[in-house]
PASE-198333 format. One record per residue (C-alpha): residue in three letters; residue number from 1; x, y, z. Coordinates in pm, 1 decimal. Layout:
N
- ALA/NUM/X/Y/Z
...
END
This chain:
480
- UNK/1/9098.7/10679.4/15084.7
- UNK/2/8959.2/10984.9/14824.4
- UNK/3/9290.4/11068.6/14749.5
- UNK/4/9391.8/10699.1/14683.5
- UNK/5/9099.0/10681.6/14466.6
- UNK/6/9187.7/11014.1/14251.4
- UNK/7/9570.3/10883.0/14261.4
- UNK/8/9421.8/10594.4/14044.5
- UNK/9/9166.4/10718.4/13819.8
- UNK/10/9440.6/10976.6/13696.4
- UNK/11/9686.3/10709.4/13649.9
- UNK/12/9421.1/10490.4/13424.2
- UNK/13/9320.2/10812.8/13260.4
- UNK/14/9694.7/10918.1/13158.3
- UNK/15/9837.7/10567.1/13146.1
- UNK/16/9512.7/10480.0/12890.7
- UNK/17/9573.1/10880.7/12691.1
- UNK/18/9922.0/10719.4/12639.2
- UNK/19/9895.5/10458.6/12506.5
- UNK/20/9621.8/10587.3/12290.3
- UNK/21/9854.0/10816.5/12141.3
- UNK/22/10179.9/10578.4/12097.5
- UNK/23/9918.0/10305.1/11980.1
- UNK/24/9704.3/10521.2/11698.4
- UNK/25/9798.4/10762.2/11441.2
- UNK/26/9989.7/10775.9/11152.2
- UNK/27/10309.5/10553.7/11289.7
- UNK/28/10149.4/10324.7/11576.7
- UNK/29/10332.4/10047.0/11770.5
- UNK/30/10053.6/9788.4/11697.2
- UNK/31/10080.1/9641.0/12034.2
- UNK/32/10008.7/9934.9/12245.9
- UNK/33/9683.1/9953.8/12099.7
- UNK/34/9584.9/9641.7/12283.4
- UNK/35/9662.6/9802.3/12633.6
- UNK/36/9469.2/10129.2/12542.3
- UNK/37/9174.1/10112.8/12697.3
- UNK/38/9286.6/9856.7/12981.6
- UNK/39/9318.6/10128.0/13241.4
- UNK/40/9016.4/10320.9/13190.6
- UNK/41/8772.4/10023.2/13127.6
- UNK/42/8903.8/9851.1/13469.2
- UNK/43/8830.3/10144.7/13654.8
- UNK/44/8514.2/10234.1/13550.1
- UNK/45/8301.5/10061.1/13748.2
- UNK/46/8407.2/10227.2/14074.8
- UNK/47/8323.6/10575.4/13894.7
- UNK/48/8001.8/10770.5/13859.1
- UNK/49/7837.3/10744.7/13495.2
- UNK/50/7946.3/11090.5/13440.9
- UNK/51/8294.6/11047.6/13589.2
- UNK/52/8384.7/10775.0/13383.6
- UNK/53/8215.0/10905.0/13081.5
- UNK/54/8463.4/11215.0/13104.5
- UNK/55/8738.5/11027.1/13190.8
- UNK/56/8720.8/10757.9/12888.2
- UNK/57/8664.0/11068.7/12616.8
- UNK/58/8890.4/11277.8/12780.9
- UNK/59/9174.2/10975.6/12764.1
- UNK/60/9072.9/10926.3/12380.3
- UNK/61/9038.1/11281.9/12338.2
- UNK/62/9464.9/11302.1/12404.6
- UNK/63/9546.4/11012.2/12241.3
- UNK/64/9414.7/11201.8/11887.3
- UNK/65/9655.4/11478.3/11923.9
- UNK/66/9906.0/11294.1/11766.8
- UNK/67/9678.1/11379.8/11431.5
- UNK/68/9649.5/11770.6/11484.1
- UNK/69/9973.5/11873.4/11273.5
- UNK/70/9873.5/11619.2/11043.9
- UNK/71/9501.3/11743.0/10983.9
- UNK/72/9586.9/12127.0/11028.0
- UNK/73/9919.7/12194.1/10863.4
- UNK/74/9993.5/11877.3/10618.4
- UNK/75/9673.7/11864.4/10436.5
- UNK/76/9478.9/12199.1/10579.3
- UNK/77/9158.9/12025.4/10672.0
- UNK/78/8884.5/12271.4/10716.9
- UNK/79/8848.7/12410.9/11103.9
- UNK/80/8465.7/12251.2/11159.7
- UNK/81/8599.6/11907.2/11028.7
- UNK/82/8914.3/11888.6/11278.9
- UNK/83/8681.7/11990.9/11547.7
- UNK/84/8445.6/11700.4/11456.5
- UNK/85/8743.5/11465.7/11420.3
- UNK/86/8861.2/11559.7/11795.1
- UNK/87/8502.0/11548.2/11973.1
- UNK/88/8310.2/11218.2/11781.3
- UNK/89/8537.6/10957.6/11847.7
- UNK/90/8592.1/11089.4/12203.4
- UNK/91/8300.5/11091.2/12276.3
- UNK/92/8228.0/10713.9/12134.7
- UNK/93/8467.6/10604.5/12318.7
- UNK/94/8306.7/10776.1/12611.3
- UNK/95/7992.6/10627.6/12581.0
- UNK/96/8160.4/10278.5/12463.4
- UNK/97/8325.6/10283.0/12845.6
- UNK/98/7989.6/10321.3/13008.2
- UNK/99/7828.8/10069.4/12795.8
- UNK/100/8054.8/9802.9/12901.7
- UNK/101/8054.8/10002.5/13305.5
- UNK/102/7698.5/9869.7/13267.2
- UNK/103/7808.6/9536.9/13233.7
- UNK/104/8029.3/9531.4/13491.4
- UNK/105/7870.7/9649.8/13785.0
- UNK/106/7616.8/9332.6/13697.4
- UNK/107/7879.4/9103.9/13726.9
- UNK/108/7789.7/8975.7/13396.5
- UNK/109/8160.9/8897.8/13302.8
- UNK/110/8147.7/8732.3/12948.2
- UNK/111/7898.6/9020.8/12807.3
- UNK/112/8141.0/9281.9/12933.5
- UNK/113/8421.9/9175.9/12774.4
- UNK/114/8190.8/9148.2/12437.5
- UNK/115/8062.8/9487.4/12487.6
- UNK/116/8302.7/9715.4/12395.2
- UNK/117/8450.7/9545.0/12072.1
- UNK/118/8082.8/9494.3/11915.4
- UNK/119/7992.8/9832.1/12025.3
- UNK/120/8305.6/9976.1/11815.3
- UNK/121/8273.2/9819.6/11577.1
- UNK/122/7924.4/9880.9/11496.0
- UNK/123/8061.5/10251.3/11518.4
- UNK/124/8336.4/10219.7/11267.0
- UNK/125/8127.4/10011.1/11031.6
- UNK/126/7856.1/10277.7/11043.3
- UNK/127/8099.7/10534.8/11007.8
- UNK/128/8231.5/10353.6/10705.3
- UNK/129/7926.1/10343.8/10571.5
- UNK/130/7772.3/10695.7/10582.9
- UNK/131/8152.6/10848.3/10531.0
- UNK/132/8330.2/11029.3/10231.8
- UNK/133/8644.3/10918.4/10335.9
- UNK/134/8534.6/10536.6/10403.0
- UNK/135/8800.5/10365.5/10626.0
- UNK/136/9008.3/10595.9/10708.2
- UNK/137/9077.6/10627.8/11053.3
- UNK/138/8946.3/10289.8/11134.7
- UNK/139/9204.5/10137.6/11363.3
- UNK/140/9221.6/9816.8/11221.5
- UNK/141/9509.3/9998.4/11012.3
- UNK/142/9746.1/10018.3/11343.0
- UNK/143/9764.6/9642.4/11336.2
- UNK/144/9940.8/9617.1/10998.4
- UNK/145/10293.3/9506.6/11156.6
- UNK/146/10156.4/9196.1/11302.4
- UNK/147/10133.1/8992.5/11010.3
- UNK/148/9968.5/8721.8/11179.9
- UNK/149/9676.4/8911.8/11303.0
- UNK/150/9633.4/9104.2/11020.1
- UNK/151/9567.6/8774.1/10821.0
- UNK/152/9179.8/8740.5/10984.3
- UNK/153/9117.5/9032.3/10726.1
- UNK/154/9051.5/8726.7/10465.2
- UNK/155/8804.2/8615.0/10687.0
- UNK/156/8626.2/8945.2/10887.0
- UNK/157/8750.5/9193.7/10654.8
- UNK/158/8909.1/9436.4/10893.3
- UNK/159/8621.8/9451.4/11140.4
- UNK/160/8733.5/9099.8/11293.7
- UNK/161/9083.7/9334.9/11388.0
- UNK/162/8944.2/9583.6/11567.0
- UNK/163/8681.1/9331.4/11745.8
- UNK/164/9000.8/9086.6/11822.6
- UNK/165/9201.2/9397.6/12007.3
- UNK/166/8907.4/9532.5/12181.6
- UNK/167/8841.6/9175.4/12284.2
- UNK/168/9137.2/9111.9/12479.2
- UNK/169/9119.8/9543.2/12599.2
- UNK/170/8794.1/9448.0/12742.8
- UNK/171/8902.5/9091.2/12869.7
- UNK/172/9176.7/9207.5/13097.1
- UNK/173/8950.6/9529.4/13212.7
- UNK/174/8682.1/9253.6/13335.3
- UNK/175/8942.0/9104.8/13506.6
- UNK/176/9138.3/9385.3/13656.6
- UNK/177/8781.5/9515.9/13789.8
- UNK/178/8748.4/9266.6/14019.3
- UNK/179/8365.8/9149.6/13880.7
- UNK/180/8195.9/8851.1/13877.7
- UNK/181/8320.7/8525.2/14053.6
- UNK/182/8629.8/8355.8/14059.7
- UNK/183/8561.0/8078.1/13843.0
- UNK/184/8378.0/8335.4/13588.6
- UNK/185/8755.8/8554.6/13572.0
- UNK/186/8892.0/8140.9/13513.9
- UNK/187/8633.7/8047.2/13282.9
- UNK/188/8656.4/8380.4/13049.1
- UNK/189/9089.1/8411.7/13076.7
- UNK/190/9051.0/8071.6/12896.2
- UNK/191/8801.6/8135.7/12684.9
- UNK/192/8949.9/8433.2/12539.5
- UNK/193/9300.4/8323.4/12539.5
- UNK/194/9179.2/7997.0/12321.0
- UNK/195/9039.4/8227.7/12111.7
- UNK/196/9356.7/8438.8/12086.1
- UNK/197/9585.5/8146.8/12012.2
- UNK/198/9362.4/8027.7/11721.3
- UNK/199/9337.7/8346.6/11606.7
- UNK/200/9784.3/8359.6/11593.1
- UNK/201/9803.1/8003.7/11470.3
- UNK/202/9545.8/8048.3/11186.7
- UNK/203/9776.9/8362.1/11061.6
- UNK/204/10081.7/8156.3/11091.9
- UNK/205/9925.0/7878.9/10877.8
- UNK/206/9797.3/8113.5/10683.0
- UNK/207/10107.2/8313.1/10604.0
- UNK/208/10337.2/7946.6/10594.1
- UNK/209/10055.1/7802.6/10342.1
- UNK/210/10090.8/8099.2/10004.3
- UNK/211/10077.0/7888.9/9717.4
- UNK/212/10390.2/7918.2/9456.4
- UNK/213/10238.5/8096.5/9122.0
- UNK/214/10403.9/8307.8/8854.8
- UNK/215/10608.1/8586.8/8972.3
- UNK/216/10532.2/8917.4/8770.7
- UNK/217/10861.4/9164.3/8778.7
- UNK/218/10729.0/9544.8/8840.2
- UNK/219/10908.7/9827.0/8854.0
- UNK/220/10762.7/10127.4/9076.2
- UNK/221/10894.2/10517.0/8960.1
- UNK/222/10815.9/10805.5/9113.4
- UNK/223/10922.5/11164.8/9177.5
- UNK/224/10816.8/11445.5/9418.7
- UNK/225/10771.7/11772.0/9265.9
- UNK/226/10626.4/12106.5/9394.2
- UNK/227/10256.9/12141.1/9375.3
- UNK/228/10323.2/12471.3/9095.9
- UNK/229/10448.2/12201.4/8857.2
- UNK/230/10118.5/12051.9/8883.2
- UNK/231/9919.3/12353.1/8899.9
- UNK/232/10092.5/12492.7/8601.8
- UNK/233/10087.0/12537.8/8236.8
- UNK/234/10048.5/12254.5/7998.1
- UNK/235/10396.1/12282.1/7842.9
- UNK/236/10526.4/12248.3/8206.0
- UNK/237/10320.5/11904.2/8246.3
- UNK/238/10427.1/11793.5/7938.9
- UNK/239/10801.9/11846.8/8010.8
- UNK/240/10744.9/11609.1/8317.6
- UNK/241/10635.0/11389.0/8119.4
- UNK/242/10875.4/11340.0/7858.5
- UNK/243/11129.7/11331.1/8211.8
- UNK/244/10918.3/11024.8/8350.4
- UNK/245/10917.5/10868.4/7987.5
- UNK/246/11317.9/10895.9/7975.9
- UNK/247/11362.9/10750.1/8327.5
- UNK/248/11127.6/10412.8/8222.4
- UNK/249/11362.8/10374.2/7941.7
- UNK/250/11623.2/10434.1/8210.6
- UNK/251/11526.1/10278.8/8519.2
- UNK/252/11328.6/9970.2/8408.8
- UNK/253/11529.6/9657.2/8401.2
- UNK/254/11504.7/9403.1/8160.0
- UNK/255/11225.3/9145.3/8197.0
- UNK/256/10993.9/9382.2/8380.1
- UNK/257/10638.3/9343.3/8284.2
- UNK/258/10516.4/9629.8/8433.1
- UNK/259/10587.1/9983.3/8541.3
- UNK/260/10338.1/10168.3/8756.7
- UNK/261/10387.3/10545.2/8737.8
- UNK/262/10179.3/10759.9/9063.8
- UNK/263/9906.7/11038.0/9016.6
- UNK/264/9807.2/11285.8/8826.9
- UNK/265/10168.6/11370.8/8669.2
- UNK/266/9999.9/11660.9/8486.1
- UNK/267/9696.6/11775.3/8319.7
- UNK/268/9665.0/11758.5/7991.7
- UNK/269/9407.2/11846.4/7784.1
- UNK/270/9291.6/11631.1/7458.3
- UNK/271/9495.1/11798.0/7260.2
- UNK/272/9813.9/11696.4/7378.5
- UNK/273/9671.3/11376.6/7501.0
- UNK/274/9738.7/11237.4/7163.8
- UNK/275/10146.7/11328.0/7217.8
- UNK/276/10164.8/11170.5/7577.7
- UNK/277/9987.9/10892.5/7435.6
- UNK/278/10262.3/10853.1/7163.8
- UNK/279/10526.2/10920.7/7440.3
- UNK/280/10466.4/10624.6/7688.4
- UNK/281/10333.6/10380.6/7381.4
- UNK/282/10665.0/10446.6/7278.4
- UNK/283/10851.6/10349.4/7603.4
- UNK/284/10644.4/10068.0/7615.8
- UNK/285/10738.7/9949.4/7346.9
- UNK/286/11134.0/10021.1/7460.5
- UNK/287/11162.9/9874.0/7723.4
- UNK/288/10889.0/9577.1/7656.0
- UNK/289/10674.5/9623.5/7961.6
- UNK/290/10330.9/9757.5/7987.1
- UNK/291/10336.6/10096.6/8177.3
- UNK/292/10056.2/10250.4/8365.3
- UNK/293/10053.5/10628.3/8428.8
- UNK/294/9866.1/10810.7/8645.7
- UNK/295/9724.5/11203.7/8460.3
- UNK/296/9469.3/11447.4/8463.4
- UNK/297/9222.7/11466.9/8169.5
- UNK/298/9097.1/11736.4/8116.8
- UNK/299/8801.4/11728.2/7801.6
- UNK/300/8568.3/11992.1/7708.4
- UNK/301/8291.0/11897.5/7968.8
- UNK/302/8474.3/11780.5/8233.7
- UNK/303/8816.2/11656.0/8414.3
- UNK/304/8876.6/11299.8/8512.4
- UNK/305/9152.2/11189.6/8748.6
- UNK/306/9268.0/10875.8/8520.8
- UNK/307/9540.6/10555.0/8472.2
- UNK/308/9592.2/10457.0/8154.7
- UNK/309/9776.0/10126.0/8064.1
- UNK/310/9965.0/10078.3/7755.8
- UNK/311/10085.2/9718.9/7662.7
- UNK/312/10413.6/9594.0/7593.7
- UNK/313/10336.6/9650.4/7223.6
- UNK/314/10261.4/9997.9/7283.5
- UNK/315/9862.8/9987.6/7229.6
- UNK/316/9707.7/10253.0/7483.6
- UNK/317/9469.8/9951.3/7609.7
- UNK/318/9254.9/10049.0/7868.4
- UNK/319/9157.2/10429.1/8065.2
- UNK/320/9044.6/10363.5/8409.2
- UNK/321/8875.5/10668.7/8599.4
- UNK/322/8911.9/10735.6/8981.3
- UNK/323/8573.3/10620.4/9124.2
- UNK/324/8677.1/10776.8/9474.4
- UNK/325/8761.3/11112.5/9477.4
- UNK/326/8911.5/11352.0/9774.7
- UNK/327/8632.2/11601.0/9871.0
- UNK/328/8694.4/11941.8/9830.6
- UNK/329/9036.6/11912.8/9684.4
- UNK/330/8943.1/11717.3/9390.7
- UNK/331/8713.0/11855.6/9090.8
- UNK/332/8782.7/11614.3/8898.8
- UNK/333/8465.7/11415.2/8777.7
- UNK/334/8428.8/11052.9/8910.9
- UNK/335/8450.1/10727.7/8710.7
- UNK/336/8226.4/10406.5/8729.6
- UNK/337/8398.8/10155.5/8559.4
- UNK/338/8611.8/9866.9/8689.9
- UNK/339/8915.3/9771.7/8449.6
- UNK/340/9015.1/9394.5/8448.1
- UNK/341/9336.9/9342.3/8160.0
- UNK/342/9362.3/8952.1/8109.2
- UNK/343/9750.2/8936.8/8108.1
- UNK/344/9947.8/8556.5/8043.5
- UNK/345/9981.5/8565.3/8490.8
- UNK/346/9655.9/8622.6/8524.0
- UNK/347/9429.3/8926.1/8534.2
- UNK/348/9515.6/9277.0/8620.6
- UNK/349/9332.0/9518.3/8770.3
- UNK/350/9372.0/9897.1/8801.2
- UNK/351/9249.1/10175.0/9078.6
- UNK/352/9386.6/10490.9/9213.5
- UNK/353/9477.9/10602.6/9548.1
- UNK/354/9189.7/10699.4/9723.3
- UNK/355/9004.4/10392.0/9570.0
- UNK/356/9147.6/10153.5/9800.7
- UNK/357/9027.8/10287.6/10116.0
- UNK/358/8698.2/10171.7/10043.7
- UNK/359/8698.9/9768.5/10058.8
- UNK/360/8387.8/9725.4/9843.3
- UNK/361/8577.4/9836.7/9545.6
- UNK/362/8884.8/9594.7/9592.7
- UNK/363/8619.0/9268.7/9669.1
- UNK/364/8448.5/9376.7/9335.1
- UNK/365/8780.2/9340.0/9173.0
- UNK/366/8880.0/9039.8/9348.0
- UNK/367/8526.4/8878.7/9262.8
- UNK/368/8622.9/8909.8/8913.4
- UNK/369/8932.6/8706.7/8937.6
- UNK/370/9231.3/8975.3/8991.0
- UNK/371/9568.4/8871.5/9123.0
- UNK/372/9722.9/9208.6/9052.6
- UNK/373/9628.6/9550.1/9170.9
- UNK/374/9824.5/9856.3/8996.2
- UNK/375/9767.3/10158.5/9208.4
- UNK/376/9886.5/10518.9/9112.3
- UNK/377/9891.7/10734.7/9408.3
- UNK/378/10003.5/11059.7/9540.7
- UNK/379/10002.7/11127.7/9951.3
- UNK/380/10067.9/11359.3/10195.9
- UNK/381/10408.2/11258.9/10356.4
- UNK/382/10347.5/11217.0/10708.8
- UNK/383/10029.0/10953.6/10592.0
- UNK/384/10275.6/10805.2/10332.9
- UNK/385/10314.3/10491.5/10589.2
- UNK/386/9960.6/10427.7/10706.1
- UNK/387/9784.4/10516.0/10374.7
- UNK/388/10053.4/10232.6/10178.7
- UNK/389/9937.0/9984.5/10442.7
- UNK/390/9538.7/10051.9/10408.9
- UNK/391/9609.4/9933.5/10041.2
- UNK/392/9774.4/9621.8/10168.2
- UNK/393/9521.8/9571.3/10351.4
- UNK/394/9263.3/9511.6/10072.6
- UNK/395/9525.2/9256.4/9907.8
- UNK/396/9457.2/9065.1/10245.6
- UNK/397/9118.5/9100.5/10234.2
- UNK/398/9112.0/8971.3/9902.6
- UNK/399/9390.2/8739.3/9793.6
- UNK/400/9577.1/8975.8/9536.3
- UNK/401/9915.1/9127.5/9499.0
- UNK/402/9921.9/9491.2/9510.3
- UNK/403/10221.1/9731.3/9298.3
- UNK/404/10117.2/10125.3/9431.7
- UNK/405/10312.2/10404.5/9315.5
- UNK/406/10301.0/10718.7/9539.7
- UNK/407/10467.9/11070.4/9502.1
- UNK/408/10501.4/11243.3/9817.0
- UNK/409/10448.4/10890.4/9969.7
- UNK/410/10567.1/10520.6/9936.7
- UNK/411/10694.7/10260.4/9651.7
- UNK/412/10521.7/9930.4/9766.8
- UNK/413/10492.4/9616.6/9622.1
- UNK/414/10366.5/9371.2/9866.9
- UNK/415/10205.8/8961.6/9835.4
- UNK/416/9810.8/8897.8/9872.8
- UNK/417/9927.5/8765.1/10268.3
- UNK/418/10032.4/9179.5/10331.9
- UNK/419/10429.1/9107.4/10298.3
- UNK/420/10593.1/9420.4/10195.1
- UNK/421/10824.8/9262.0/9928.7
- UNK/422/10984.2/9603.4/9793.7
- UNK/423/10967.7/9978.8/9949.7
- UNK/424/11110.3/10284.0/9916.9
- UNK/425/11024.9/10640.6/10002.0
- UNK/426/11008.5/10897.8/9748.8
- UNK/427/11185.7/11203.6/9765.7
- UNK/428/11204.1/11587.0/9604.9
- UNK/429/11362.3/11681.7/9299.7
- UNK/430/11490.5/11347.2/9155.8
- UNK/431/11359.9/11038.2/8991.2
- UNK/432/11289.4/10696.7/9309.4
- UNK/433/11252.0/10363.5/9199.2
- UNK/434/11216.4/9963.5/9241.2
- UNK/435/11195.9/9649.2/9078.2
- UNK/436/11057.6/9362.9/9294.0
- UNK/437/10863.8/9003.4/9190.0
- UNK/438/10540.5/8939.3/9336.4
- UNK/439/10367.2/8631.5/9332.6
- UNK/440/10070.9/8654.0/9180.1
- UNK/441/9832.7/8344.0/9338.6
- UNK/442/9453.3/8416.2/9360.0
- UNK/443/9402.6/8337.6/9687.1
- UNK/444/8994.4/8343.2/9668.7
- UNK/445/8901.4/8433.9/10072.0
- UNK/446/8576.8/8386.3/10239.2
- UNK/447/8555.5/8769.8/10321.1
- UNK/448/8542.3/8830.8/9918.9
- UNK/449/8312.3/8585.0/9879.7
- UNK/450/8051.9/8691.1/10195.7
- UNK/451/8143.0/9064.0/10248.4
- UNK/452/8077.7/9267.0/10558.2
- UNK/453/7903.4/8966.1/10730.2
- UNK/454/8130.8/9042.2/11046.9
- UNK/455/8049.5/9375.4/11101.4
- UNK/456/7677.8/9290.0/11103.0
- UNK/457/7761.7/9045.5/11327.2
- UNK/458/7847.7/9285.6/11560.8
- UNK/459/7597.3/9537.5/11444.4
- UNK/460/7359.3/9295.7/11602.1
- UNK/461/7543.9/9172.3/11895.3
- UNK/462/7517.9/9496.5/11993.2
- UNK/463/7152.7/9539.9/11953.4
- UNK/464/7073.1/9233.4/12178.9
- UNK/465/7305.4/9390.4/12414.8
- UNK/466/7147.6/9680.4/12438.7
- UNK/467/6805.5/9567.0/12451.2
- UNK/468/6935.3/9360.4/12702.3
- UNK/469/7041.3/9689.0/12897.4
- UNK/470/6700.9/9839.3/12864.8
- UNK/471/6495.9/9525.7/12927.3
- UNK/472/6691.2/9491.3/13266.2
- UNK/473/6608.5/9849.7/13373.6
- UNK/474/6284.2/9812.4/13284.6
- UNK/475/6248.9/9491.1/13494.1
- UNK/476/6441.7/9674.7/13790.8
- UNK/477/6169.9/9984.4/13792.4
- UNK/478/5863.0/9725.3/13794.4
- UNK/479/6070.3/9553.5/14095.7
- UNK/480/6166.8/9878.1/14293.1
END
């Protein structure tokens, strides 16, 4: 009967690490996220505290491996942080999988399944909260292939996806443990399948009900060079740039409105500002579209990581500074200062890269009417997928269209519902584009207007279940 027993904790514990890793990462099959923690969640109540502790952070623990190339080679992240990214969410999960054990072995059905997906997502919200990188890693972004879950994001932001996966993980592990009573298994199967099927049918309506607007044509250019272009001499940046300013005169279709170039071409100092200036008010003016071009300024007192959009008229109209800058890879000083351009489709808004992970940013923009995002970026290759989509994301959130522009990465132009209208991956050595319309409706959403209501929602459901916890041990010690 042991052996039996061992036979099926290691087959929750590897079936559970497995789909953990297929489900998570940087290229995750959405679905197998939802089975993840099935296996280990079911069996946990027939463990020890400490067995099932190890087992649920163990499981988690092998799931994140499909990140160490990523973290150690692609973008060199110091040793202390990768050892911090592979033992906290481990051990989260860990202690997520004994919080709903707890639950469990009460019988208390309904709170069980609700235990785990408030608990995490207290954890990523927190996380979010006190962390340099914001978002990132929140896995909320693995669901960005089902278009009709992904559309709750106008509603919950992206907390309501990871609570609505969890939900259903921690549904089936109630009822695959065998607790509670028969008509308790009935009574929460339908429960949380209505809830499902709304959940499906509101993101069908939602994606079947996009208003017709203006369409804005935008061409996306980019081109991967090595990182000793960027790193070198002035004359070296400014050759680049005279290359991108040819290819918008080349590459840009007539009728295009606007061409978003990615990040930090060069640096230039103020100098030869003036002449790049001059250079892209000049293809502006060309090819009739306003142009937005990602550069390094570099001033007497400081650097700034900028955009700068020149009109169709070739006016250099607005300089918008990253607010959001990479730790320890970026010196660059940070900016402050939302730009909003008031264009004949509406009103324009610009961030970089980085920016977008943090939703704040995005629902200030989208609070001051923008239908258009223009994003220069510049990724890391392997993230070029998953970082594109946390930027689509936001346009969910918030009811814009989004037009990103990413060396080493993605060309995406995707719809305020997260349809990716236009892609195409950049490559070394030679010039990538793409010329897509995107419909520009303001879609106002509740989650703009209210904010990270849902994640206090949960921040709180999981302090009543906790004190619930401790109030019934309490009670039980008085009784025993």
């Amino acid at each position: 009967m042991r052996a039996r027993n061992l036979l099926l904790v290691i087959a929750a514990g590897v079936a559970s690490a497995a789909f953990s890793y297929l489900g998570t990462g940087l290229h995750p099959i959405w679905w197998l996220l939802w089975l993840a923690p099935v296996p280990v969640l079911a069996v946990a109540p027939r463990l020890r505290r400490s067995a099932a502790f190890l087992l649920g952070s163990v499981a988690w623990l092998i799931g994140e491996i499909n990140q160490w190339s990523y973290l150690t080679h692609e973008i060199g992240v110091p040793l202390k942080i990768v050892i911090l990214f592979f033992v906290i969410p481990p051990v989260v999960f860990g202690f997520g999988v004994l919080f709903m054990r707890s639950f469990l072995r009460r019988g208390s059905l309904f709170l069980a399944s609700l235990a785990f997906p408030v608990y995490w997502v207290a954890y990523e919200y927190f996380t979010e909260i006190g962390s340099p990188h914001s978002t990132w890693g929140n896995l909320a972004y693995t669901q960005m292939n089902c278009l009709p879950i992904i559309q709750i994001a106008s509603i919950t932001g992206l907390w309501g996806m990871s609570f609505i996966v969890f939900l259903f993980a921690g549904t089936i592990a109630a009822l695959l443990s065998g607790a509670g009573k028969p008509w308790q298994r009935r009574a929460l199967a339908i429960a949380v399948g209505a809830v499902l099927c709304a959940l499906f049918l509101f993101g069908e309506w939602r994606l079947q009900s996009n208003p017709s607007a203006q369409s804005v044509a935008v061409t996306l250019i980019a081109k991967d060079v090595p990182m000793s272009v960027y790193l070198g001499p002035e004359e070296q940046a400014l050759k680049l740039f005279h290359e991108y300013a040819d290819e918008v005169r080349r590459a840009t279709p007539a009728g295009t409105q606007a061409v978003v170039l990615p990040e930090k071409i060069g640096r230039v100092s103020e100098s030869a500002l003036a002449e790049v200036d001059a250079l892209f008010s000049s293809a502006a003016t060309a090819t009739h579209a306003a142009i937005v071009l990602g550069l390094v300024r570099r001033t007497a007192s400081a650097a700034f990581n900028s955009s700068r959009f020149y009109s169709p008229d070739g006016k250099l109209e607005a300089n918008y500074d990253k607010h959001h800058l990479l730790p320890g890879v970026e010196p660059e000083k940070p900016g402050d200062k939302r730009v909003i351009l008031n264009e004949a489709s509406g009103r324009w808004g610009l961030q970089i890269c980085k920016d977008m992970d943090f939703p704040k940013l995005s629902r200030e923009y989208a609070g001051e009417g923008a239908n258009l995002l223009l994003v220069p970026a510049w990724d890391f290759n392997l993230d070029r997928w998953l970082h594109a989509r946390m930027a689509v994301l936001r346009a969910v959130e918030n009811g814009f269209a989004l037009a990103r522009s990413a060396r080493n990465g993605l060309l995406t132009l995707s719809d305020n519902r997260g349809r990716i209208l236009a892609e195409a991956a950049t490559v070394p050595g030679r010039f990538v584009s793409i010329t897509g319309k995107v419909n520009v409706a303001r879609a106002v959403t509740f989650y703009t207007r209210t904010g990270d209501w849902f994640a206090w929602l949960c921040v709180v459901m999981f302090i009543v279940l906790l004190a619930s916890r401790f109030l019934a041990r309490s009670l039980l010690g008085k009784e025993t």
